[in-house]
C-alpha positions as CSV (number, residue, x, y, z in Angstrom):
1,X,37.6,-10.8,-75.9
2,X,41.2,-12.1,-76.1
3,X,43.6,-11.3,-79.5
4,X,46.0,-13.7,-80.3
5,X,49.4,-12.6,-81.1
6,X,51.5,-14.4,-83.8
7,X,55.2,-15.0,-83.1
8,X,56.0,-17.5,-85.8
9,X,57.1,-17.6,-89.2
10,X,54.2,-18.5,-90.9
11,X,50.8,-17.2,-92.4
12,X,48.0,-18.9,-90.4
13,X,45.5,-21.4,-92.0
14,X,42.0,-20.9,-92.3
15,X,41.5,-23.8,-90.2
16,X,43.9,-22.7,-87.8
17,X,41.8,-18.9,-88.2
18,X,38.8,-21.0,-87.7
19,X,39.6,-22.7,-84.5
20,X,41.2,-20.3,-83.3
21,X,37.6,-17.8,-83.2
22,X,35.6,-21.0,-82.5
23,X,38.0,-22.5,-79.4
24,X,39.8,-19.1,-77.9
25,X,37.1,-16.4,-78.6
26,X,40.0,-14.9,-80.9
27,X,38.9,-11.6,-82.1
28,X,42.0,-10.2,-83.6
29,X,45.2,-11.6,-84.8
30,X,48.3,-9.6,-84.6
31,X,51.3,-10.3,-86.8
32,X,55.2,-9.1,-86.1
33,X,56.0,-6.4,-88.2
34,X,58.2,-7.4,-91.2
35,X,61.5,-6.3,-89.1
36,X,60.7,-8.2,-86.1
37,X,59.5,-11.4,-88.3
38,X,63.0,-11.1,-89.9
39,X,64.5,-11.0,-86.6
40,X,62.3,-13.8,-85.5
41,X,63.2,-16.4,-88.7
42,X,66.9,-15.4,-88.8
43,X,67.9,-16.7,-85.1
44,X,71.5,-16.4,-85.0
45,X,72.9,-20.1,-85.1
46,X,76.5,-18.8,-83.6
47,X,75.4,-16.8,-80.8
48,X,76.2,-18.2,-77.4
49,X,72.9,-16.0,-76.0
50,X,69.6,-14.8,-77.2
51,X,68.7,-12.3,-74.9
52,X,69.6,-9.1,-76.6
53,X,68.4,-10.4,-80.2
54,X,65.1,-11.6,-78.8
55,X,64.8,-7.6,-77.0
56,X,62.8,-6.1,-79.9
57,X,60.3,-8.8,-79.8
58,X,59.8,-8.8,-76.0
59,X,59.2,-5.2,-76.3
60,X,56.4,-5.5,-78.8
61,X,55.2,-8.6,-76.6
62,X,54.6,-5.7,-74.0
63,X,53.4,-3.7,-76.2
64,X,51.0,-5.1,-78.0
65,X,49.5,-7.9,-75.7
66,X,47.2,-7.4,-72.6
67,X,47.0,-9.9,-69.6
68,X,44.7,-12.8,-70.9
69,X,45.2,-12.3,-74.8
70,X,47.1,-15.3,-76.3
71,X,50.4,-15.7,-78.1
72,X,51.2,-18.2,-80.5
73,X,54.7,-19.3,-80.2
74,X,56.2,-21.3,-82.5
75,X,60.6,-21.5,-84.1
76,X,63.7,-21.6,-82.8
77,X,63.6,-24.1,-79.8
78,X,65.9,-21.9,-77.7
79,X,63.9,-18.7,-78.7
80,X,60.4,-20.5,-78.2
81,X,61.9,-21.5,-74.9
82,X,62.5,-17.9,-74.1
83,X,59.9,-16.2,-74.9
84,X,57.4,-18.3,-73.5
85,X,58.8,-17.9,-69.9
86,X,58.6,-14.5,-70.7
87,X,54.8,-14.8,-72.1
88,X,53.9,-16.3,-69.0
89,X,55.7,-13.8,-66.5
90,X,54.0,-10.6,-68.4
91,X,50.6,-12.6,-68.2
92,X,50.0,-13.7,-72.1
93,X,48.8,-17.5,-72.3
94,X,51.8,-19.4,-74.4
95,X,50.3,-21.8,-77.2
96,X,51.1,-23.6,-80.1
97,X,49.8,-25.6,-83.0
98,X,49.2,-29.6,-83.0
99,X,49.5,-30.8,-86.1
100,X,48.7,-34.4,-87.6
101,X,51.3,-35.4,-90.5
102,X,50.1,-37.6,-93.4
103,X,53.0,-39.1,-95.4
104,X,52.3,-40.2,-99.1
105,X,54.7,-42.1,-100.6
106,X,54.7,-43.1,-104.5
107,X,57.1,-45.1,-106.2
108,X,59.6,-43.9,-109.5
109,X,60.1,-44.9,-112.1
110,X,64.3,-44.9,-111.6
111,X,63.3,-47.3,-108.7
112,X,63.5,-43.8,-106.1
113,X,60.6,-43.3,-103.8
114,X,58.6,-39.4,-103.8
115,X,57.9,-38.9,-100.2
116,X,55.1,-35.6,-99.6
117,X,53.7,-34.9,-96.1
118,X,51.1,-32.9,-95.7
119,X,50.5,-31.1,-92.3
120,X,47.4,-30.2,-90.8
121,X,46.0,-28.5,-87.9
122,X,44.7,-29.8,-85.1
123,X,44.1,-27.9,-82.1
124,X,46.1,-25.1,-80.0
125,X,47.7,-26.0,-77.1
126,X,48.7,-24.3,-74.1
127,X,52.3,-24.4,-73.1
128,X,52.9,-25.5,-69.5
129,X,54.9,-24.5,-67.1
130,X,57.7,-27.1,-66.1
């Protein structure tokens, strides 16, 4: 049975949990440590290149997934980019989370407009190769 390894910033939903087990056969779920999920939210905005930054996480990408177990990839578009080229040549299946955004809107009082949107899962889907 295929684990699912987590390299986003987030906690997962139930629903996400859920389909996850019901759609992938997910039997475990492996988070980044706190030091690499630091590393992971705090991309470097000034840095021409990636590639030595992203290191630690590629390691534990090695060392922590099998060929066949899934990774869910999900940030930084440059780092995303990355890593799933990098998923796919050390034989992890790349995916991320579809969403569906509702938008509620509610009119003020001082004649402003609240806007909320409220995200919710969908289904994983596999990343492709270009």
């Amino acid at each position: 049975m295929p684990k699912m390894l987590l390299l986003f910033s987030h906690e997962l939903t139930q629903d996400q949990v859920k389909d996850a087990r019901a759609t992938l056969n997910i039997t475990e779920f492996v988070p980044l440590s706190l030091d690499l999920e630091g590393l992971w939210k705090n991309i470097p905005p000034t840095k021409p290149s990636l590639s030595e930054h992203l290191e630690p996480i590629r390691k534990w990408m090695k060392g922590r997934g099998d060929p066949g177990d899934y990774i869910l990839i999900q940030g930084d578009f440059g780092a995303v980019y990355l890593m799933v080229n990098f998923a796919f040549s050390i034989d992890l299946i790349p995916i991320y989370s579809t969403t569906e955004r509702e938008v509620v809107e509610k009119a003020m009082p001082d004649n402003m407009v609240r806007s909320e949107r409220v995200f919710r899962h969908k289904i994983f889907r596999r990343y492709e190769r270009g």
